[in-house]
C-alpha positions in Angstrom: 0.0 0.0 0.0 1.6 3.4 -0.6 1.3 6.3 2.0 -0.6 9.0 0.2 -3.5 9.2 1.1 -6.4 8.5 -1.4 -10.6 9.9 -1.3 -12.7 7.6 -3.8 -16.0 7.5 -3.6 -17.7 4.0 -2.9 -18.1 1.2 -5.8 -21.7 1.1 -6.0 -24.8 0.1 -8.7 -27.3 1.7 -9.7 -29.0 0.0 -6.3 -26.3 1.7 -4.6 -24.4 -1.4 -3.5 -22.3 -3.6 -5.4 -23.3 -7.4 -5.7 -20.5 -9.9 -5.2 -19.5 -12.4 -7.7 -19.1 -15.5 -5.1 -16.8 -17.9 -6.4 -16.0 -21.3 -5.2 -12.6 -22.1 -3.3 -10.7 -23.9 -0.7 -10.2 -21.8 2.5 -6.5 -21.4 1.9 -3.8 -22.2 5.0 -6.8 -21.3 7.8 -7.4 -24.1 9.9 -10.7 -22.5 10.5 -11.8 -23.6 6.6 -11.3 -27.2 6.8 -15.4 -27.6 5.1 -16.7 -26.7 1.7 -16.6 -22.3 1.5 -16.6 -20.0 -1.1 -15.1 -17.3 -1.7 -15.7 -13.0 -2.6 -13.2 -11.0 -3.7 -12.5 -7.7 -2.4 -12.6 -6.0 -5.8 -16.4 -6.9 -6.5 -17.5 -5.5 -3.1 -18.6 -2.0 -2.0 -15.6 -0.1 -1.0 -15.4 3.0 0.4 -12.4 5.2 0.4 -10.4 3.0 -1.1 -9.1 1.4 -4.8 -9.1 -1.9 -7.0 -5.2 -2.6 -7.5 -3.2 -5.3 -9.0 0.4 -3.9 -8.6 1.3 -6.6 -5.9 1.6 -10.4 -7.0 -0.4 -13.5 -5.4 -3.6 -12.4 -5.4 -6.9 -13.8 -6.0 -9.1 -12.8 -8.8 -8.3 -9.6 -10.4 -6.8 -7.6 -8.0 -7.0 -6.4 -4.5 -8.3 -3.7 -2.2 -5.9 -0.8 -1.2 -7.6 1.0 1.6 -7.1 4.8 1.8 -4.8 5.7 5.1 -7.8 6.7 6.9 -9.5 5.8 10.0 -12.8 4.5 8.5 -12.2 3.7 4.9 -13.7 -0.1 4.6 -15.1 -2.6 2.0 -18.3 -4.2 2.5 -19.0 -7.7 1.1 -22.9 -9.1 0.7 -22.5 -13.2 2.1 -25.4 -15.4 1.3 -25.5 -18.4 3.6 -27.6 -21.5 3.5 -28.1 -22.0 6.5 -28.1 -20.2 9.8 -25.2 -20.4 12.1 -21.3 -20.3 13.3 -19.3 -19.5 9.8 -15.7 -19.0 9.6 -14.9 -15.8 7.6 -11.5 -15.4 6.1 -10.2 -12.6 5.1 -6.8 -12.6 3.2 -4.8 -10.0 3.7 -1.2 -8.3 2.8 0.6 -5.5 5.1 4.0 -4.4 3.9 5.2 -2.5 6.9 5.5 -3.4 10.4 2.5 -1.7 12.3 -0.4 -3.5 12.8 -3.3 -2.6 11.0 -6.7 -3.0 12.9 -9.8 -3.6 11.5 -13.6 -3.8 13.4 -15.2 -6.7 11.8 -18.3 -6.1 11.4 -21.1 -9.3 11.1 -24.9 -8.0 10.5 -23.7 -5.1 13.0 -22.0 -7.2 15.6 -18.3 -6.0 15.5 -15.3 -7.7 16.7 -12.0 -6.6 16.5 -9.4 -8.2 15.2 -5.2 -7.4 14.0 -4.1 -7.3 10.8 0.0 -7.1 11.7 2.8 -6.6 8.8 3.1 -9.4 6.4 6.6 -8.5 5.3 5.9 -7.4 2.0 3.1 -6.6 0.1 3.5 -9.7 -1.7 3.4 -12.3 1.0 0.1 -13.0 1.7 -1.8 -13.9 5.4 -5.3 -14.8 6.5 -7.2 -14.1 9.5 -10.2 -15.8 10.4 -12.9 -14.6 12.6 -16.1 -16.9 13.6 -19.7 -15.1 13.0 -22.9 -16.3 13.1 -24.4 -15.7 9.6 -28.2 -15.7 9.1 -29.6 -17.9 6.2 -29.8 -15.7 3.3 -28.3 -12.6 2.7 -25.6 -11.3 5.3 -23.8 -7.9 5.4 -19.8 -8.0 6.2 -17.8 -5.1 6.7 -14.1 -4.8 7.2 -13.2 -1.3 8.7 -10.0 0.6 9.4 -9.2 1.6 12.7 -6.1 3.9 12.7 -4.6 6.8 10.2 -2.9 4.2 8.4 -6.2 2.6 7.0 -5.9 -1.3 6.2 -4.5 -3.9 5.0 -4.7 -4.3 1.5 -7.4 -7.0 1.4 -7.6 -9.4 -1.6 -10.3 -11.8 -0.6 -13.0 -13.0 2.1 -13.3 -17.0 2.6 -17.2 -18.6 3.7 -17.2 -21.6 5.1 -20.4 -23.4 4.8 -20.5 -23.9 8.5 -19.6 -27.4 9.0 -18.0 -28.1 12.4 -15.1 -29.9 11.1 -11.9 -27.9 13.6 -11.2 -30.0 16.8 -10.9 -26.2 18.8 -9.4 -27.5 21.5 -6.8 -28.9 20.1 -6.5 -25.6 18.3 -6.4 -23.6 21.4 -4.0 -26.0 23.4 -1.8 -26.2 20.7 -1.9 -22.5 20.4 -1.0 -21.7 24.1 1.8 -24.1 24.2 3.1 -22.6 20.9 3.3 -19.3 23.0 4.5 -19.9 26.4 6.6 -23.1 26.9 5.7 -24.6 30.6 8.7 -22.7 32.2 6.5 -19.3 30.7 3.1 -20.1 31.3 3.5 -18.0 34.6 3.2 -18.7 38.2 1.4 -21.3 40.5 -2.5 -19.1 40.2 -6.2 -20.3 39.9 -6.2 -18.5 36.1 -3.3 -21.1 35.0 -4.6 -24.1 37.2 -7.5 -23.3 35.4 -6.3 -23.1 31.4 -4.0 -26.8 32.7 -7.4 -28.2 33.7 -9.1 -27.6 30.6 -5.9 -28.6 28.9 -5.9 -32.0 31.2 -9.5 -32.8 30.1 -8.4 -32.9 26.6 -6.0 -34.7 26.9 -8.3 -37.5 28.7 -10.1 -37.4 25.3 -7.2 -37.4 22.5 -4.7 -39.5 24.6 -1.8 -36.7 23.0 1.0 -36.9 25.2 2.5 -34.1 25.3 -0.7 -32.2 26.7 -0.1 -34.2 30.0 3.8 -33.8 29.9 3.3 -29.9 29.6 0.8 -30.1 32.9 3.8 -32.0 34.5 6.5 -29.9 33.9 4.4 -26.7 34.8 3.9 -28.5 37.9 7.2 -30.1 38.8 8.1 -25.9 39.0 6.8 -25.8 42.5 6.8 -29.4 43.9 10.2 -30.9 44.7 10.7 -34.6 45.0 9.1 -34.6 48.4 5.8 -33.0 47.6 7.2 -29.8 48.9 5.4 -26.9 47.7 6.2 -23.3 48.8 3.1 -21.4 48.9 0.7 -20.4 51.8 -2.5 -21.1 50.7 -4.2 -18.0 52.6 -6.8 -17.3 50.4 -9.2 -19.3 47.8 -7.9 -18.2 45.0 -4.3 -20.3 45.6 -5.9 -23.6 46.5 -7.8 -24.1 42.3 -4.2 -25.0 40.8 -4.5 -28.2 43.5 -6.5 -30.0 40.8 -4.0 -30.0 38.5 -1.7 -32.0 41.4 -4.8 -34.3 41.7 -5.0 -34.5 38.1 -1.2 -35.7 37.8 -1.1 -37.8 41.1 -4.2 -39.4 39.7 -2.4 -40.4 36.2 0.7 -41.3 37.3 0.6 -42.5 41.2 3.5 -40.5 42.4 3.1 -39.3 46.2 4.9 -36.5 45.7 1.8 -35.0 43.9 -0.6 -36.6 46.4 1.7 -34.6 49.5 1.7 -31.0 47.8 -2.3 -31.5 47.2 -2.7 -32.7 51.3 -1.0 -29.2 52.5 -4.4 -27.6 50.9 -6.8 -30.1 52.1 -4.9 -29.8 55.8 -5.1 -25.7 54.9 -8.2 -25.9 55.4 -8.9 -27.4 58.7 -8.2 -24.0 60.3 -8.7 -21.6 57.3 -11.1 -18.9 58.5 -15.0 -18.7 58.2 -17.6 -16.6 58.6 -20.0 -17.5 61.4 -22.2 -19.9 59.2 -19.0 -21.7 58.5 -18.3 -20.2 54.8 -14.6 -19.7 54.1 -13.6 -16.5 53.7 -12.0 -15.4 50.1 -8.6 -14.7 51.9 -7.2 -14.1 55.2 -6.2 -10.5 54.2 -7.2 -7.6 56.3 -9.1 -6.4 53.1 -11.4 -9.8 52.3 -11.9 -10.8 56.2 -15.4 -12.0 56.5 -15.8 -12.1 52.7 -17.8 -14.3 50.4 -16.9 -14.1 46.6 -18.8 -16.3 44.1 -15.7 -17.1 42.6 -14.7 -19.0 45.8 -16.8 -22.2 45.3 -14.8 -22.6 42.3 -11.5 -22.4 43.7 -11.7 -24.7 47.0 -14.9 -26.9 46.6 -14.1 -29.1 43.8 -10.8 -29.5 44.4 -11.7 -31.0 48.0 -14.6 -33.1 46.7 -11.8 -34.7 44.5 -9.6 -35.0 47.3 -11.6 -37.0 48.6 -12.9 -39.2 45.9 -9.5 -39.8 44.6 -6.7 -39.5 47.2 -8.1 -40.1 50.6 -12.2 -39.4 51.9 -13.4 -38.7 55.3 -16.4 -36.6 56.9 -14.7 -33.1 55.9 -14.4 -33.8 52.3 -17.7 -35.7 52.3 -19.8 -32.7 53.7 -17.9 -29.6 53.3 -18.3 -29.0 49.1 -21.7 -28.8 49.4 -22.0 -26.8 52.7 -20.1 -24.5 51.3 -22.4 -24.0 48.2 -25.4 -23.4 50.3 -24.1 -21.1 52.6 -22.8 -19.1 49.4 -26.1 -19.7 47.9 -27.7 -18.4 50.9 -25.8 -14.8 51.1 -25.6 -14.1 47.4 -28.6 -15.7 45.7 -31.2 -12.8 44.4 -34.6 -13.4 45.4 -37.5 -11.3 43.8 -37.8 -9.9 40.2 -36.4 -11.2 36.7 -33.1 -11.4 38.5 -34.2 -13.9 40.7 -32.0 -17.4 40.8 -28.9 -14.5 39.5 -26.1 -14.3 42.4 -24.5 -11.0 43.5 -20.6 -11.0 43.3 -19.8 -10.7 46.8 -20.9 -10.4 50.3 -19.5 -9.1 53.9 -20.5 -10.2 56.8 -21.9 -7.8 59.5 -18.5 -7.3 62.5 -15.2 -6.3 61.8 -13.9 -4.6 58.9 -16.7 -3.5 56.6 -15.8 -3.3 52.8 -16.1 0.1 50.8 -18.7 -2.0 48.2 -21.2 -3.5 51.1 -25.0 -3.0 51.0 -27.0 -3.1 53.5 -30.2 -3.0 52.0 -29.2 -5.6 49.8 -27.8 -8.2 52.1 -24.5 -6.8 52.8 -23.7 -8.0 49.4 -22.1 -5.5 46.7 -25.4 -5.3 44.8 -24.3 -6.3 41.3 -24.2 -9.6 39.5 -21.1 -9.9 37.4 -21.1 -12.1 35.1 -18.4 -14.4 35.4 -18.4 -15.0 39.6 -21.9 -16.5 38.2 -20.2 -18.7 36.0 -17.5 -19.7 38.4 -20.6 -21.1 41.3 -22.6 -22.6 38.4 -19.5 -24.7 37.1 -18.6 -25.4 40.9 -22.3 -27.0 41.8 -22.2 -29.3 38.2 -18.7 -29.9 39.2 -19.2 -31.6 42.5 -22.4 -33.2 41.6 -20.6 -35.1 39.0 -18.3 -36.1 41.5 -20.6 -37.0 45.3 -22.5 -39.7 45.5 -26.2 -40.3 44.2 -27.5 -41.3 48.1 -25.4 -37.9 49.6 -27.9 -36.1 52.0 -27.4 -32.1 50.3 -27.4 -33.7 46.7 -31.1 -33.1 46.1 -30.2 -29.0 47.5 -27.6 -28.7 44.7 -30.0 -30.2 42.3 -32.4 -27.7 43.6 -30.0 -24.4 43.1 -29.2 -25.6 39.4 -33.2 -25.2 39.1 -32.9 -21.7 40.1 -29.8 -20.7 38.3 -30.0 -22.3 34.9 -33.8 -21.0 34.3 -32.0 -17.2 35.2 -29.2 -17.8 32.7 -31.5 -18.3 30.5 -33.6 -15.2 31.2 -30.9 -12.9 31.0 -28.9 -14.7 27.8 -28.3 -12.0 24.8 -30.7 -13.3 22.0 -28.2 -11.7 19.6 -25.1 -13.2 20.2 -26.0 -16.1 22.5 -23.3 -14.7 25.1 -24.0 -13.3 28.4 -23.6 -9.6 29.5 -20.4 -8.6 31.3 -22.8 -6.9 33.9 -25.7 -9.7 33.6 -28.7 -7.2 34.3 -27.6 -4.1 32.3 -27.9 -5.1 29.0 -29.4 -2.1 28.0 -25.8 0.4 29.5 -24.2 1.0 26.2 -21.2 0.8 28.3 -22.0 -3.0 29.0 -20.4 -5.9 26.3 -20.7 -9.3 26.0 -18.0 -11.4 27.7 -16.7 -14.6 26.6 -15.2 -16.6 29.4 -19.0 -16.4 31.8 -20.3 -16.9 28.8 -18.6 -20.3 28.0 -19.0 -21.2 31.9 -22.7 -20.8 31.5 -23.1 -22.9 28.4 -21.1 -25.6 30.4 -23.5 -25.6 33.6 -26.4 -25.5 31.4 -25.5 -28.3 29.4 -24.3 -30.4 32.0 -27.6 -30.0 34.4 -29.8 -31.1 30.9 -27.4 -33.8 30.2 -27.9 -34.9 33.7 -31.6 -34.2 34.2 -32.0 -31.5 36.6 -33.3 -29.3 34.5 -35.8 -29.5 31.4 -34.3 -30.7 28.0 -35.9 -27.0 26.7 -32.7 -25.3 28.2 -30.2 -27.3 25.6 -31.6 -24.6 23.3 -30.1 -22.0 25.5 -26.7 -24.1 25.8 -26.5 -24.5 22.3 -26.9 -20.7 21.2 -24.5 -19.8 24.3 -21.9 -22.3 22.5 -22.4 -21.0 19.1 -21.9 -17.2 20.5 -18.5 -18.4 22.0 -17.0 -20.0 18.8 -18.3 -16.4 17.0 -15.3 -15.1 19.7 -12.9 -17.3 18.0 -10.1 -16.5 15.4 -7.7 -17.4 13.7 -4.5 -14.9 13.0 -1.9 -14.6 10.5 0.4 -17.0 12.4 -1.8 -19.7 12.3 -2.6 -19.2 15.8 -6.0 -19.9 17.3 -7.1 -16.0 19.6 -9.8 -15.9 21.8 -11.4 -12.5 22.5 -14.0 -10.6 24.4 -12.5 -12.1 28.0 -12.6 -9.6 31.4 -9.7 -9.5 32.9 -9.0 -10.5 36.4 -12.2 -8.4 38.7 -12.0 -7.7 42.3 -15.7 -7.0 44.2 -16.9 -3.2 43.7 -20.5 -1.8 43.8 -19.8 0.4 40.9 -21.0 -0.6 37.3 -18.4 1.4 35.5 -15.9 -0.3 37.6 -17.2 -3.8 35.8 -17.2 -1.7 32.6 -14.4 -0.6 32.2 -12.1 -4.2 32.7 -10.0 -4.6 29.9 -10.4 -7.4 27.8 -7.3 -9.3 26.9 -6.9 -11.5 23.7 -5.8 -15.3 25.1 -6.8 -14.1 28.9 -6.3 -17.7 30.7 -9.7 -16.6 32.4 -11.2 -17.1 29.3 -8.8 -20.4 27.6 -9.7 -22.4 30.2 -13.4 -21.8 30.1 -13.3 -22.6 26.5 -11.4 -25.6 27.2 -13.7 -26.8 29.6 -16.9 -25.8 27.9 -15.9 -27.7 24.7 -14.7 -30.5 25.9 -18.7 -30.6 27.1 -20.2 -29.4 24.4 -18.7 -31.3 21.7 -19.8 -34.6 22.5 
């Protein structure tokens, strides 16, 4: 693309917009366009503030797209799909220089952004999926500059006919372990016991071994030989990574794995509580008293494997699913179309008294963010799956799965199939769908139909929610499989903008694991 800057008016008909020529192709190198697709060239579409060129080799069709180096300029293709659905959209792509390009993706007016980085010449060609649910019949497409510099110039966009055919699991694991070698993944946390989780559960499926010798050597990083492990374990969120030692002491039998997971069951026998006996979200000054619906997800179903797998008493029989309850019992909303929705945290009445507390609503913090939701719902399916049918509190989780899928489903975005960063505001233009609650949902969901606690109706509900993840998926220039649309790490406020305003990572570990975990669901 050269630098000066260029002001064409739009290619248009008579109609006022151009119809594309589709022609039928192979997806290129995306792994994302394995099934039949066709394909639209840039040239044929409507373009505005841009030309038709053909002065770089290795195109497609007659030529290319050269975007004027403006924020805005943009070429508009018309998709016809036969059926309604997840598609994978590729869009081919050259960028001679070395800043990335951006464009906003735009799908029948849902918009995703994705990068368009430097090629390294305007000869050497790249693709960059995105996944978008198309509508049977005609669907709009728009690519659109985001910067000064304009775009990429853009020879081609790739339709697959919508054929599941990608095992994105694999495409995500492989992806991750591409990027960060086990030494890099970062420290001992609940966000990378979580991603090694997912990453374990596929590799129960596939049998690949290097997905459990990567768990291992992550691991073996803070476990010596003697099942020495140097953390404290003062609050919830340090005890989740313990699966994955329960995980690896349960595939290979070494006791070194089985004595760094027993210093977090014995952790607990004196961690604090509040006065109803719910462990508090850390022993800090700050969270004393505190009940965070992420919690049940970072303690409980690592002790209800404890004790199904290494070593069961009365603690680890009854504590998982006292803990629920008394959760349940503090956050759970009770009256309106939020009803069955959780708030994000609460704080107990004594002592220090957090900034974000509510009297009037329960001493909680008042709002119900999306992914603590999704952390308590995968938490109840979780142990459920793991205590026994005859356990005496098994017919009370059953019960709060009746109250919490029928509210997912209330509040799910009929548009994208996701769930709403802040679950009750989706009217706040500020407010965005987020990927990682929304993935946790569609697991919970489908898990309480497959097991019969809730109505087979709601496997509509889990199937859209599934279907708005993949849309979240991509596939960049390196071959790479992203993940977008994931809230950071959250702490507890009472302020909406607060929840707003978390920045949303591409590849969060939040949101890889989710994935991981809801596909390994959803795809069977």
């Amino acid at each position: 693309m050269s630098l000066r800057v260029r002001h064409r008016a739009a290619l248009a008909t008579a109609a006022g917009v151009l119809l594309l020529l589709p022609i039928a192709a192979h997806a290129g190198t995306s792994r994302a366009g394995e099934s039949a697709s066709v394909r639209y060239e840039a040239e044929n579409a409507a373009i505005s503030r841009g030309a038709v060129e053909s002065d770089h080799a290795g195109y497609t069709g007659t030529g290319f797209v050269n975007y004027d180096n403006v924020v805005g300029s943009s070429v508009e293709f018309q998709v016809t799909a036969a059926t309604s659905g997840p598609h994978g959209l590729v869009l081919r792509f050259a960028n001679g220089t070395t800043a990335d390009r951006p464009m906003s993706v735009a799908v029948n007016g849902v918009t995703v952004t994705r990068s368009f980085p430097g090629t390294g010449a305007w000869t050497a060609w790249a693709s960059v999926t995105v996944r978008a649910m198309l509508d049977a019949g005609v669907n709009m497409v728009r690519a659109t500059a985001l910067t000064a510099d304009g775009g990429p110039n853009l020879d081609a966009l790739t339709v697959d006919d919508g054929a599941q055919t990608t095992d994105w699991s694999r495409a995500v694991v492989d992806s991750t372990m591409a990027g960060y070698t086990p030494g890099t993944l970062g420290g001992w946390s609940y966000t990378r016991g979580l991603y090694l989780w997912g990453q374990y559960l596929v590799w129960r499926r596939t049998g690949e071994a290097r997905y459990l010798t990567y768990i291992k050597d992550w691991a073996d990083r803070f476990v010596d030989p003697s099942g020495g492990i140097s953390q404290s374990f003062d609050n919830l969120d340090s005890m989740q990574a313990g699966n994955v030692l329960l995980a690896l002491y349960r595939e290979s039998g070494q006791a070194r794995y089985r004595i760094a997971a027993a210093k977090i069951r014995n952790r607990l026998n004196t961690y604090p509580r509040t006065s109803d006996g719910g462990w508090w979200h850390s022993t800090s000054d700050s969270r004393q008293g505190q009940l965070w619906g992420d919690g049940v997800y970072m303690v409980d179903p690592f002790l209800a494997r404890y004790g199904a797998w290494v070593s069961a008493d009365s603690f680890t029989g009854t504590e998982p699913a006292r803990q629920l309850e008394v959760y349940w019992s503090h956050l759970r909303r009770t009256s309106g179309t939020a009803a069955g929705l959780l708030h994000h945290a609460y704080d107990e009445p004594g002592g220090l008294t957090a900034p974000w507390v509510k009297p009037q609503l329960g001493n909680t913090n008042g709002v119900s963010w999306c992914r603590a939701m999704g952390w308590f719902g995968m938490a109840v399916a979780d142990i459920l799956d793991i205590i026994p049918a005859t356990h005496p509190r098994r017919e009370a989780l059953i019960g709060i799965l009746r109250e919490l899928v029928p509210a997912y489903a209330r509040w799910q975005d009929p548009a994208t199939g996701r769930w709403w960063q802040v679950v009750t505001e989706p009217a706040s233009p500020a407010n965005w769908t987020e990927t990682s609650c929304s993935a946790m949902y569609t697991y919970t969901i489908s898990k309480a139909v497959e097991h019969g606690y809730v109505d087979a109706s709601y496997q509509s509900n889990a199937e859209r929610g599934y279907q708005g993840v993949l849309a979240e998926l991509s596939v960049g220039a390196d071959g790479r499989t992203d993940i977008a649309g994931i809230s950071e790490g959250t702490n507890a406020s009472d302020s909406l903008s607060y929840y707003f305003g978390r920045g949303r990572p591409l590849n969060d570990f939040h949101g890889l694991g989710a994935f991981l975990i809801m596909n390994e669901q959803l795809r069977r």
